[in-house]
N, C-alpha and C positions, 0 to 999 in steps of 0.2 A: 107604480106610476113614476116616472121621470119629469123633470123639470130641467128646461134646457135655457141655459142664460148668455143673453150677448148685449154688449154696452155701448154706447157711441157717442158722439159728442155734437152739440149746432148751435149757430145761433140763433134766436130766437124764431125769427123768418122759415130756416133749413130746418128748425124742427120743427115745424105746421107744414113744411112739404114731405118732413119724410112719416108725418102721421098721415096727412091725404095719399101717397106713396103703401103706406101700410094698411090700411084701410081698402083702397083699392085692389091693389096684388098680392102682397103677402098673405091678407086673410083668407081670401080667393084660393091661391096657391096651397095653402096648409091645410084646408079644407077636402083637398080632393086628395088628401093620403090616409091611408087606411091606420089606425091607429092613431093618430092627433086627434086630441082632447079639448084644449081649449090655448086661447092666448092671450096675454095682456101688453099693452105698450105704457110703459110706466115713464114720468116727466119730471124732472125739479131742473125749475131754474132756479140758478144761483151767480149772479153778481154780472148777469148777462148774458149768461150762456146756459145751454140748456142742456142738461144730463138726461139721454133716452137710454130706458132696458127693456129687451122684448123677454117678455120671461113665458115660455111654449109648456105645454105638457101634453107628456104622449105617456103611452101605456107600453113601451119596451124600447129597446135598445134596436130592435129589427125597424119599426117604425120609423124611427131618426134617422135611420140608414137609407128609408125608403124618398125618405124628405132630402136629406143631406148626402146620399151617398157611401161610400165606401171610408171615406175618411170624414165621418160623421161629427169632429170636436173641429174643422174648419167651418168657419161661418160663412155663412152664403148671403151674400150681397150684390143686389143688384145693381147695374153700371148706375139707374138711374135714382140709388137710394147711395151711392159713395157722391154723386152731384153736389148732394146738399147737407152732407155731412162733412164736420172739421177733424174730426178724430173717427173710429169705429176699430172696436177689435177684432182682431181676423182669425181668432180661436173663441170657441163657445166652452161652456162649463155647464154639464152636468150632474144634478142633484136627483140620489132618491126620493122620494116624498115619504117623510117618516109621518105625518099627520097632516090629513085633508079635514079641513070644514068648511063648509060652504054656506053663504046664508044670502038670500036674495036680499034684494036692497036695490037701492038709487045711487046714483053719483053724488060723489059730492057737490 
């Protein structure tokens, strides 16, 4: 399993549009490639501003390709998810997954 990680930056406002934003298309989108596992949109704000990370897993490096293309470590951003973001990295990083546990639960 792979883990695929991209980071971006908002203020508190532009990161509530780009979870409505990810929520609506992104999950949509990553669902209809064959190999994609699962996704999370992770949040801290801090001092105003809000640090987002989409952290994806898929089951191969063919998959990622299938999502992202040919040059699969650029990040794929949509025009209308750079709108409401102040930073966002336009290289992704991925991780082996050397240990999965999963345990159902609630939100915080």
């Amino acid at each position: 399993m792979i883990a695929r990680s991209w980071s971006a930056s908002a203020t508190p406002d532009g990161a509530a549009a780009y979870q409505r934003h990810f929520e609506s298309h992104v999950l949509s989108e990553l669902t209809e490639v064959p190999g994609y596992l699962d996704a999370f949109l992770l949040c801290r704000e801090e001092s105003g501003r809000v640090e987002l990370t989409v952290l994806s897993l898929w089951d191969s490096t063919d998959a990622i390709r299938r999502f992202a293309g040919p040059e699969y470590e650029t990040a794929v951003i949509h025009d209308d998810a750079k709108a409401v973001l102040d930073h966002y990295d336009t290289v992704v990083r991925h991780y082996s997954v050397a240990v999965a546990a999963s345990q159902a639960g609630g939100t915080e």
